[in-house]
Structures are given as C-alpha cells and as structure tokens.
Biopython code that builds the backbone (N, CA, C, O; Angstrom):
import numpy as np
from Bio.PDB.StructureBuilder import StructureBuilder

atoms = [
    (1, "UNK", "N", (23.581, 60.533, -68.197)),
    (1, "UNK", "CA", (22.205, 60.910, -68.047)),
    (1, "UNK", "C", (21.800, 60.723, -66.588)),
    (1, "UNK", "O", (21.746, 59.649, -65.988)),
    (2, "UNK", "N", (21.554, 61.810, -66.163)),
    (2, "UNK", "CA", (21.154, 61.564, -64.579)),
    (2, "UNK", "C", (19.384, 61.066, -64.097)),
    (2, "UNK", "O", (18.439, 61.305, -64.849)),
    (3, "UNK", "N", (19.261, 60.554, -63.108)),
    (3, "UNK", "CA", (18.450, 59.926, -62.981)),
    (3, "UNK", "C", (18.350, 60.627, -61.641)),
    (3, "UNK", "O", (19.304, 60.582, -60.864)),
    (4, "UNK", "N", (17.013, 61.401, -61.276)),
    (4, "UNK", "CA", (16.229, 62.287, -59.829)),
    (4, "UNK", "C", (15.283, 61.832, -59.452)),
    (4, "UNK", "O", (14.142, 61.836, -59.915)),
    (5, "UNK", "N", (15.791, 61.314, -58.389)),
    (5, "UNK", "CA", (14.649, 60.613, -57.489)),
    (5, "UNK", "C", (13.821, 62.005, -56.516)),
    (5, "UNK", "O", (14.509, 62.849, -55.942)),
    (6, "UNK", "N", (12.261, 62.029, -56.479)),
    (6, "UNK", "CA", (11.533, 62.698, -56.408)),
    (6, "UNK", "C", (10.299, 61.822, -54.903)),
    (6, "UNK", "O", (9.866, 60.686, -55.098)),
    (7, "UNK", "N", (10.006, 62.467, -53.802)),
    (7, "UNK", "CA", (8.920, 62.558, -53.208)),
    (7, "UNK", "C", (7.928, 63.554, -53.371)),
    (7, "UNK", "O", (8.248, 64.692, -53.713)),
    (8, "UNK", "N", (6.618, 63.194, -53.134)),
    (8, "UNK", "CA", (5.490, 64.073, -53.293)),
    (8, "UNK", "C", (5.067, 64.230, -51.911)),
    (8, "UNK", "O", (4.508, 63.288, -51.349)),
    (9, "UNK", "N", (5.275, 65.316, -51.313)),
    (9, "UNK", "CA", (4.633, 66.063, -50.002)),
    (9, "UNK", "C", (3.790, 65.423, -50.011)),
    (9, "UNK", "O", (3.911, 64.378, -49.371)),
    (10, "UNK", "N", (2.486, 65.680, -50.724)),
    (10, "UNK", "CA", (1.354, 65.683, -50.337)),
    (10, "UNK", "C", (0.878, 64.200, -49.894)),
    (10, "UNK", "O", (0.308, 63.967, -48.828)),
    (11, "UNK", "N", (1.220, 63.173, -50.938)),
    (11, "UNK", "CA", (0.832, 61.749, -50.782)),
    (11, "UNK", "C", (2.056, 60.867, -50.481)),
    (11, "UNK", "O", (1.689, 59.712, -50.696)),
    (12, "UNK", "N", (3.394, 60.876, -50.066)),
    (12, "UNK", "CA", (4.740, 60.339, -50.181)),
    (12, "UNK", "C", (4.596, 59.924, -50.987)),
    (12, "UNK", "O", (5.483, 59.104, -50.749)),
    (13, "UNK", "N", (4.142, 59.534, -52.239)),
    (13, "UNK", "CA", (4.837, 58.527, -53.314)),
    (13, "UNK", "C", (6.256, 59.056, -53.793)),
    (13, "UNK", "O", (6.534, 60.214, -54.104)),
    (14, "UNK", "N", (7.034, 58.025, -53.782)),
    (14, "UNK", "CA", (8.563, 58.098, -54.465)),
    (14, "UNK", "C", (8.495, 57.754, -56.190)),
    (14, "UNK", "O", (7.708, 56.966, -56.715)),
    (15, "UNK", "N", (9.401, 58.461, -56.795)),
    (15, "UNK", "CA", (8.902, 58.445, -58.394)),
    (15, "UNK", "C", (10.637, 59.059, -58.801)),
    (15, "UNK", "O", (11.401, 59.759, -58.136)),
    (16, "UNK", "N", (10.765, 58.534, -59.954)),
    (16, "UNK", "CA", (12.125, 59.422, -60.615)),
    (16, "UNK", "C", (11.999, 59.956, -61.630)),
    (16, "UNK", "O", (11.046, 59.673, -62.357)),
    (17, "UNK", "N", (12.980, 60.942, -62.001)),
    (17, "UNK", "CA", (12.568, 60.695, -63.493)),
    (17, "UNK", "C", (14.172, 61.377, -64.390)),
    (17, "UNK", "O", (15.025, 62.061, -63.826)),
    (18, "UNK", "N", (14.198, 61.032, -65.558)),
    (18, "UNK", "CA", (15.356, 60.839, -65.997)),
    (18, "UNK", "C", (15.517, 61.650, -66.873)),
    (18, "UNK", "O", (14.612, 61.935, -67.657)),
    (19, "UNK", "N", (17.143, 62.382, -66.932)),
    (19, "UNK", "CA", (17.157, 63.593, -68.065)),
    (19, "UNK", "C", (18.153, 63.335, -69.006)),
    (19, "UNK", "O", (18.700, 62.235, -69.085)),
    (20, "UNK", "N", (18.378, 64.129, -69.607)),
    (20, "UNK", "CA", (19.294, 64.278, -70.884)),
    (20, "UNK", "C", (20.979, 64.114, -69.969)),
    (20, "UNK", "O", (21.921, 63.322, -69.954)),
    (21, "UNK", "N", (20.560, 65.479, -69.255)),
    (21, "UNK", "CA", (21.825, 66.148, -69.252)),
    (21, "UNK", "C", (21.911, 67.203, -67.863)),
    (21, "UNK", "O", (21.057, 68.074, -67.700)),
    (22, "UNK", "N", (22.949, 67.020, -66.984)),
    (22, "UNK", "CA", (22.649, 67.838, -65.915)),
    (22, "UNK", "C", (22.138, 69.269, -66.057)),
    (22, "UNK", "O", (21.566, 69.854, -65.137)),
    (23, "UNK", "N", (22.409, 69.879, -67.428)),
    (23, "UNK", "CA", (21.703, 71.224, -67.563)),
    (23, "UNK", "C", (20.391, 71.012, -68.197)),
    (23, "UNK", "O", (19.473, 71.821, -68.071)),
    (24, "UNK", "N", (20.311, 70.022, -68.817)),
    (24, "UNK", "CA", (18.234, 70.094, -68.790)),
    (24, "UNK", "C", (17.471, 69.558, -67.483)),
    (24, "UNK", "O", (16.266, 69.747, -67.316)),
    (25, "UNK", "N", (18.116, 69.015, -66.765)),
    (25, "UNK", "CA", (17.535, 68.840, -65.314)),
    (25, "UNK", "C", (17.352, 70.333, -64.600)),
    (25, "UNK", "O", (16.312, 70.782, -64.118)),
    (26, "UNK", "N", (18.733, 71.014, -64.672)),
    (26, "UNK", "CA", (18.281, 72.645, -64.004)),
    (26, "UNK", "C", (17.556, 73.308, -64.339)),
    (26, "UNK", "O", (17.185, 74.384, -63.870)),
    (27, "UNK", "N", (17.080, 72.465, -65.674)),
    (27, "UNK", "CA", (16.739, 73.921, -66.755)),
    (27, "UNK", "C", (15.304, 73.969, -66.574)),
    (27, "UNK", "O", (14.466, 74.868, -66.636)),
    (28, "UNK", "N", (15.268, 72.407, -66.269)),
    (28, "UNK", "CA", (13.537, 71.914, -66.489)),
    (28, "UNK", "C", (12.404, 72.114, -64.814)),
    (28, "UNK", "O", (12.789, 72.196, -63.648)),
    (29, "UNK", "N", (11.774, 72.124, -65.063)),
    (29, "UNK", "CA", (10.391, 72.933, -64.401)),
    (29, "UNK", "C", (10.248, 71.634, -63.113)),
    (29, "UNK", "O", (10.687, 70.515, -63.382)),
    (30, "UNK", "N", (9.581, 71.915, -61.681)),
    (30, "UNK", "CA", (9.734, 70.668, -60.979)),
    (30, "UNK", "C", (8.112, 69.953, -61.751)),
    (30, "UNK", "O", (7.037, 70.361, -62.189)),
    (31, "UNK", "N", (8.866, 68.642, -61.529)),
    (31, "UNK", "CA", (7.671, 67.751, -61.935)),
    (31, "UNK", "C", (6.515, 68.026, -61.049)),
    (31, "UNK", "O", (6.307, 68.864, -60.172)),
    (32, "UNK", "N", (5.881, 67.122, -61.523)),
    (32, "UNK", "CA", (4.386, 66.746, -61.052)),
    (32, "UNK", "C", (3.916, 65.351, -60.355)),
    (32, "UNK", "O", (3.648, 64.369, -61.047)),
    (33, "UNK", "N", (3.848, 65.338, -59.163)),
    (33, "UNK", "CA", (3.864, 63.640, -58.997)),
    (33, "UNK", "C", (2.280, 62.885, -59.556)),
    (33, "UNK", "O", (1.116, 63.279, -59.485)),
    (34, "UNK", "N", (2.824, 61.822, -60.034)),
    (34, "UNK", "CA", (2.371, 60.675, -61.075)),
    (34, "UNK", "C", (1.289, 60.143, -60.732)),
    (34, "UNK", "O", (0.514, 59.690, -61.575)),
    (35, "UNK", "N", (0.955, 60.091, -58.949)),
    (35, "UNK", "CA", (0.098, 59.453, -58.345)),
    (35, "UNK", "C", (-1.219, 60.460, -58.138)),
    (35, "UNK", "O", (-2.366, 60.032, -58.269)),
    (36, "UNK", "N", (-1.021, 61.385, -57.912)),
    (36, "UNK", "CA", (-2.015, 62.614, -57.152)),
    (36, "UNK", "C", (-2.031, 63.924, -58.003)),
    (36, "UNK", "O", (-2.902, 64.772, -57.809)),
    (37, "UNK", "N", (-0.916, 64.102, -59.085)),
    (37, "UNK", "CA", (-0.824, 65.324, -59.564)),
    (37, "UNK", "C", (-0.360, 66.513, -59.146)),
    (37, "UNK", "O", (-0.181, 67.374, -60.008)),
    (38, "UNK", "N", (0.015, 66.908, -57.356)),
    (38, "UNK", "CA", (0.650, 67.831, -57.087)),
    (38, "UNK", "C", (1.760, 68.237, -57.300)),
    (38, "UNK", "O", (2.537, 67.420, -57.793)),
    (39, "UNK", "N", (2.240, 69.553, -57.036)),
    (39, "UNK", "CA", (3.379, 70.228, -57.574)),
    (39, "UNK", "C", (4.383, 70.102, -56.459)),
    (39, "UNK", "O", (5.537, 70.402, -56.765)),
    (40, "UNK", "N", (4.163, 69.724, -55.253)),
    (40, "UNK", "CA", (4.671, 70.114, -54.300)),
    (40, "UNK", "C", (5.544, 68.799, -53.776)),
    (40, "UNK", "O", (5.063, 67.952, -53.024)),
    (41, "UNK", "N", (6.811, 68.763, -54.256)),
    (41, "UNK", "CA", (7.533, 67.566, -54.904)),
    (41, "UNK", "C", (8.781, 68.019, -54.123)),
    (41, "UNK", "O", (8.989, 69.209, -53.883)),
    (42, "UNK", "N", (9.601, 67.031, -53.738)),
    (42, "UNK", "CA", (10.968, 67.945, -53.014)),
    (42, "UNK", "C", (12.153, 66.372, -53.941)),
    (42, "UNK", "O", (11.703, 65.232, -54.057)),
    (43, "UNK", "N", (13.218, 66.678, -54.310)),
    (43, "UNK", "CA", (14.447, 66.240, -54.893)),
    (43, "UNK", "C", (14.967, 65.690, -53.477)),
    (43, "UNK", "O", (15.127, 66.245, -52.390)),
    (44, "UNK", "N", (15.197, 64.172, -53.997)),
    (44, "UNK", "CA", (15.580, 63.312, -52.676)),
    (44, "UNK", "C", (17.213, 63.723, -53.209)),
    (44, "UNK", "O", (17.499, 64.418, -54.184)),
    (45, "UNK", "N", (18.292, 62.967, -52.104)),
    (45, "UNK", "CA", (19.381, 62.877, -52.218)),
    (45, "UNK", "C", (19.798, 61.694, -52.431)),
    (45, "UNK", "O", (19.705, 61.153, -51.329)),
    (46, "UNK", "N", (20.327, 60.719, -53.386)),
    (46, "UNK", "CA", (20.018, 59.390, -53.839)),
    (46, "UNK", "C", (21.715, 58.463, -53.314)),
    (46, "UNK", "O", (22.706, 59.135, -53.602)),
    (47, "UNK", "N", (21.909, 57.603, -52.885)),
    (47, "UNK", "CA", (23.267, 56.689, -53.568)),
    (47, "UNK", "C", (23.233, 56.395, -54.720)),
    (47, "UNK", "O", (22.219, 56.249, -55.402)),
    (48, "UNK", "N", (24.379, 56.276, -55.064)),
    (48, "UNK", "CA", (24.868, 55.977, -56.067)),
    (48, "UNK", "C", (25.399, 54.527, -56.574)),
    (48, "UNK", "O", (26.105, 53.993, -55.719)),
    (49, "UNK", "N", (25.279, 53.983, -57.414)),
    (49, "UNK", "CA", (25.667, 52.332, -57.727)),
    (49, "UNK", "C", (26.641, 52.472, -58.616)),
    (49, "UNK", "O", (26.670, 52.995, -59.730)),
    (50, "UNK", "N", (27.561, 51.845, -57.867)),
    (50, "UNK", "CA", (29.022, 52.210, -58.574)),
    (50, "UNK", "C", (29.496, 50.350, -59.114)),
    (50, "UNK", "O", (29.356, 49.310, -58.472)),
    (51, "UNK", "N", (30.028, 50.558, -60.417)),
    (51, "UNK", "CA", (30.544, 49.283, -61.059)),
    (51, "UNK", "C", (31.722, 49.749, -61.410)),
    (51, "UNK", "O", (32.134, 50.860, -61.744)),
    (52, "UNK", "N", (32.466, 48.112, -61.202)),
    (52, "UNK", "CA", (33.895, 48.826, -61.147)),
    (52, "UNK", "C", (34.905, 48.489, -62.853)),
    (52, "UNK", "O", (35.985, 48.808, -63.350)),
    (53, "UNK", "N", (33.404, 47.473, -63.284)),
    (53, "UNK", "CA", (34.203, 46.568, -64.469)),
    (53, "UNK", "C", (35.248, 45.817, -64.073)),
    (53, "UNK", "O", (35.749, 45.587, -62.972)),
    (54, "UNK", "N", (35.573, 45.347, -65.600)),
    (54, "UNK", "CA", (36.393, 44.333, -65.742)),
    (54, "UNK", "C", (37.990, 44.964, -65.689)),
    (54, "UNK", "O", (38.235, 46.019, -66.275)),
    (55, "UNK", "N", (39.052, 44.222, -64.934)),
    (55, "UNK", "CA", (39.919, 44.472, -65.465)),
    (55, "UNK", "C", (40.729, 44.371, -66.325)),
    (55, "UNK", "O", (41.133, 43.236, -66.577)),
    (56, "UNK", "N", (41.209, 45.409, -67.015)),
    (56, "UNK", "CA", (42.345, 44.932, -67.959)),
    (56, "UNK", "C", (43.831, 44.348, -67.524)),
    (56, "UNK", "O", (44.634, 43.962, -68.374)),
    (57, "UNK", "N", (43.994, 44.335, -66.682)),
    (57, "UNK", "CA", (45.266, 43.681, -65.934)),
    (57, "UNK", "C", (45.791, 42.278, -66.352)),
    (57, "UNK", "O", (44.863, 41.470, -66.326)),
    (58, "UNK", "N", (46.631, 41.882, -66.621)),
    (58, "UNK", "CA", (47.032, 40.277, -66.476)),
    (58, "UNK", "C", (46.583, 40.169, -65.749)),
    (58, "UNK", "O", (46.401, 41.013, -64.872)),
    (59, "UNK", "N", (45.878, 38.165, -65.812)),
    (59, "UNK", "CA", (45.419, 37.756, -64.500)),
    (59, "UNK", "C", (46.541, 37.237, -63.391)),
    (59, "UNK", "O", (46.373, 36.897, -62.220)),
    (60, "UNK", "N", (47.211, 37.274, -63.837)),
    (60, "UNK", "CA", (48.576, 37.398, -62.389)),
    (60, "UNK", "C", (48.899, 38.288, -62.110)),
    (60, "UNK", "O", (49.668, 38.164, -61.156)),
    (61, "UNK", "N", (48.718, 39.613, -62.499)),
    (61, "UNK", "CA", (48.396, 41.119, -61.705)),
    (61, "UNK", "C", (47.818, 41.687, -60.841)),
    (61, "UNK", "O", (48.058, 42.529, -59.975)),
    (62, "UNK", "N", (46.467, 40.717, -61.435)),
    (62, "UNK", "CA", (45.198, 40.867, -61.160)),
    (62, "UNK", "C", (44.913, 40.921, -59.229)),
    (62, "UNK", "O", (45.954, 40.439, -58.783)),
    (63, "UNK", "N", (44.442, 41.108, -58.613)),
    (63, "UNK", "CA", (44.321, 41.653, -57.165)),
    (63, "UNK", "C", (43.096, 40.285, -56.847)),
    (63, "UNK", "O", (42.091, 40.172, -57.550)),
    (64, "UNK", "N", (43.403, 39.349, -55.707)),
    (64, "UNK", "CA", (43.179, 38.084, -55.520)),
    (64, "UNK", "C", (41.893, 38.381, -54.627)),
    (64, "UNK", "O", (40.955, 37.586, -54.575)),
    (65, "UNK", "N", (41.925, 39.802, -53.802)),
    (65, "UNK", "CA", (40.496, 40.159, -53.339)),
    (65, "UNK", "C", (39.396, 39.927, -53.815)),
    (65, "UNK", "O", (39.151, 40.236, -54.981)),
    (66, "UNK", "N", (38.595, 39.400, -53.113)),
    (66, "UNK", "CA", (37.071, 39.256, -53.694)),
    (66, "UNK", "C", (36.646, 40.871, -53.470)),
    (66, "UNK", "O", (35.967, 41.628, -54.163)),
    (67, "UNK", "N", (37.214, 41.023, -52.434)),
    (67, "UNK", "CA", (36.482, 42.901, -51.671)),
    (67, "UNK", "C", (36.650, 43.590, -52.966)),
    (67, "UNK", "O", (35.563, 43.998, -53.375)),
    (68, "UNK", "N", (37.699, 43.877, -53.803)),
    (68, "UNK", "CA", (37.929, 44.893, -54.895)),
    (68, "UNK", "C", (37.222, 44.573, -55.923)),
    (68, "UNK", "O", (36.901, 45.456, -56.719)),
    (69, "UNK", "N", (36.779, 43.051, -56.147)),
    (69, "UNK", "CA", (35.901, 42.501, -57.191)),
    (69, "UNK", "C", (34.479, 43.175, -56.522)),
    (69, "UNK", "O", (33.562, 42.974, -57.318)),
    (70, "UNK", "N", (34.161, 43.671, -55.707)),
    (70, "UNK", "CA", (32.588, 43.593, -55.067)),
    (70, "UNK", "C", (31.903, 45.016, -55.962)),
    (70, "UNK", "O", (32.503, 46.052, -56.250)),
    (71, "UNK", "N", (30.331, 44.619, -56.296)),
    (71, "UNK", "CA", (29.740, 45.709, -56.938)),
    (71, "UNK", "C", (28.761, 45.761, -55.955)),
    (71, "UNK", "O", (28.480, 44.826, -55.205)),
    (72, "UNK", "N", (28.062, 47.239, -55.960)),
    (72, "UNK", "CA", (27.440, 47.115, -55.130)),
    (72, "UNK", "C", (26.210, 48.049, -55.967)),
    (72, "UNK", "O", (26.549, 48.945, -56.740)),
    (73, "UNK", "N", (24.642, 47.697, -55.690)),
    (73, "UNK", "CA", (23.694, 48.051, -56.350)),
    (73, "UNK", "C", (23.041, 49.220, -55.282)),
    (73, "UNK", "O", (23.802, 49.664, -54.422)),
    (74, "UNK", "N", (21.617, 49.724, -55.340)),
    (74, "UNK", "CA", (21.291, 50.521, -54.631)),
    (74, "UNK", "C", (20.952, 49.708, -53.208)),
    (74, "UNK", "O", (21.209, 50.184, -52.103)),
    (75, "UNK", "N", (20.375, 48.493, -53.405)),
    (75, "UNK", "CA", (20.266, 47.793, -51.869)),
    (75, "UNK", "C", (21.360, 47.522, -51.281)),
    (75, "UNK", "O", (21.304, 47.821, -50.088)),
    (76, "UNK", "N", (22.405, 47.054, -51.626)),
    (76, "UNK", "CA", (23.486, 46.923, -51.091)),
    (76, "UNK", "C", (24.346, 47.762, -50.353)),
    (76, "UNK", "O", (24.819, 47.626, -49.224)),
    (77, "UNK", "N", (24.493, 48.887, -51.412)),
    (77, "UNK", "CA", (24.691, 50.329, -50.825)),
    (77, "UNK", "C", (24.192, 51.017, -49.606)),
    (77, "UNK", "O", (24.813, 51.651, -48.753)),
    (78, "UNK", "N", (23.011, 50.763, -49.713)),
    (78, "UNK", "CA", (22.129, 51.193, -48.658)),
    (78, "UNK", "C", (22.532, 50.867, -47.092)),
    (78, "UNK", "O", (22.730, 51.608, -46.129)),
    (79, "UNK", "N", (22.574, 49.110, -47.295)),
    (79, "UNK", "CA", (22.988, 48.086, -46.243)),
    (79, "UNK", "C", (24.000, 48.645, -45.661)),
    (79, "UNK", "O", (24.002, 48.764, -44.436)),
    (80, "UNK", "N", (25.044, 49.088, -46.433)),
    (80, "UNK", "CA", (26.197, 49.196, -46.038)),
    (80, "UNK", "C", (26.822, 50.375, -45.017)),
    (80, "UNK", "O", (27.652, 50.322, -44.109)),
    (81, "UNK", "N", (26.022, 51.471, -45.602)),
    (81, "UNK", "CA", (25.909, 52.241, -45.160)),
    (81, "UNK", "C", (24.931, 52.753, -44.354)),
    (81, "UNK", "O", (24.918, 53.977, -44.226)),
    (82, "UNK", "N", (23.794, 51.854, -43.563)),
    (82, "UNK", "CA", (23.185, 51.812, -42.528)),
    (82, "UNK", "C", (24.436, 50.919, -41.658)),
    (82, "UNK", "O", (24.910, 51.536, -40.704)),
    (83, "UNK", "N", (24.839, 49.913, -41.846)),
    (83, "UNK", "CA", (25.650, 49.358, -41.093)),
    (83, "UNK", "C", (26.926, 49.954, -40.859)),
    (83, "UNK", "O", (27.823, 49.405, -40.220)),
    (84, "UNK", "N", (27.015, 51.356, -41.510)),
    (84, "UNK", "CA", (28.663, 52.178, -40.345)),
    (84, "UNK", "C", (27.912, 53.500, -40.211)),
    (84, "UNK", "O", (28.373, 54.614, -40.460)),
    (85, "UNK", "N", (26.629, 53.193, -39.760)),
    (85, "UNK", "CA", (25.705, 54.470, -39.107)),
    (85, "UNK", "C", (25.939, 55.836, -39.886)),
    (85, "UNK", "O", (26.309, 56.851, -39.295)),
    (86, "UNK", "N", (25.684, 55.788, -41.345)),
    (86, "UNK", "CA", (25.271, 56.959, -41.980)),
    (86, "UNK", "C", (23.649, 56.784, -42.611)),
    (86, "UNK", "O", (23.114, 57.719, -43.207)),
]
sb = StructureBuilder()
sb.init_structure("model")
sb.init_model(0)
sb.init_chain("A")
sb.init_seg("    ")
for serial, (resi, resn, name, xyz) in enumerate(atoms, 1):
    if name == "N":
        sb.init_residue(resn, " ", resi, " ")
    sb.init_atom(name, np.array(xyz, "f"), 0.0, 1.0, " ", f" {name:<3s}", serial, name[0])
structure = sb.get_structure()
C-alpha cells in the first residue's frame, strides 16, 4: 500500500495520503489539501524506510557488522543522505 506525500502550492502544508494499490493511486483524482482546501497540490518525491529484518541465518553465520544490522527510518535516511550531498 503506497503512501503519497503531497504539498499544497497555495499554503505549503505537507499532508499524505494512503492508497490501496499503485493503480488506485493513478486512478484516483489529485487531492485536496486538508488545511485550505485547494486543488493545487503537487506529489512530493519521498525516501523510503527500508527494514532489513531478522535473519534467518545461524548465529555463527550470522555477519558480526553492526552496519548490516542498521535500519534506517525517514530521519535517518534523510541525515544520511544530506551527509554524501544528495
């Protein structure tokens, strides 16, 4: 289920909103922002928060890195990627 993060031209408020299914997102009409009511709304380009789970591996298989254990949320993400200048 994808989740579209949304600005409103008119007033910046940031707002998302969440669909079924990537074809009822195409399918569906642009929102309306929440704060002011205008139509005039533009589809941000979002990161993504990636989890890597648990492994199934023996734990003497298992990879002794903390780095490969690391999850990273939308702030983190963010960080990270302000810090190698994207």
């Amino acid at each position: 289920m994808p989740i579209y993060e949304y600005r409103c031209e008119e007033c910046g408020y940031h707002f998302s909103r969440l669909f079924r299914s990537v074809q009822a997102a195409n399918k569906a009409e642009t929102p309306t922002c929440p704060a002011c009511g205008d139509t005039n709304v533009k589809r941000l380009i979002s990161p993504i928060a990636v989890h890597l789970g648990e492994s199934s591996a023996p734990p003497e298989e298992e990879e002794s890195s903390e780095e490969a254990k690391e999850v990273f949320g939308r702030k983190e993400l963010e960080q990270a990627l302000e810090e190698r200048g994207y």
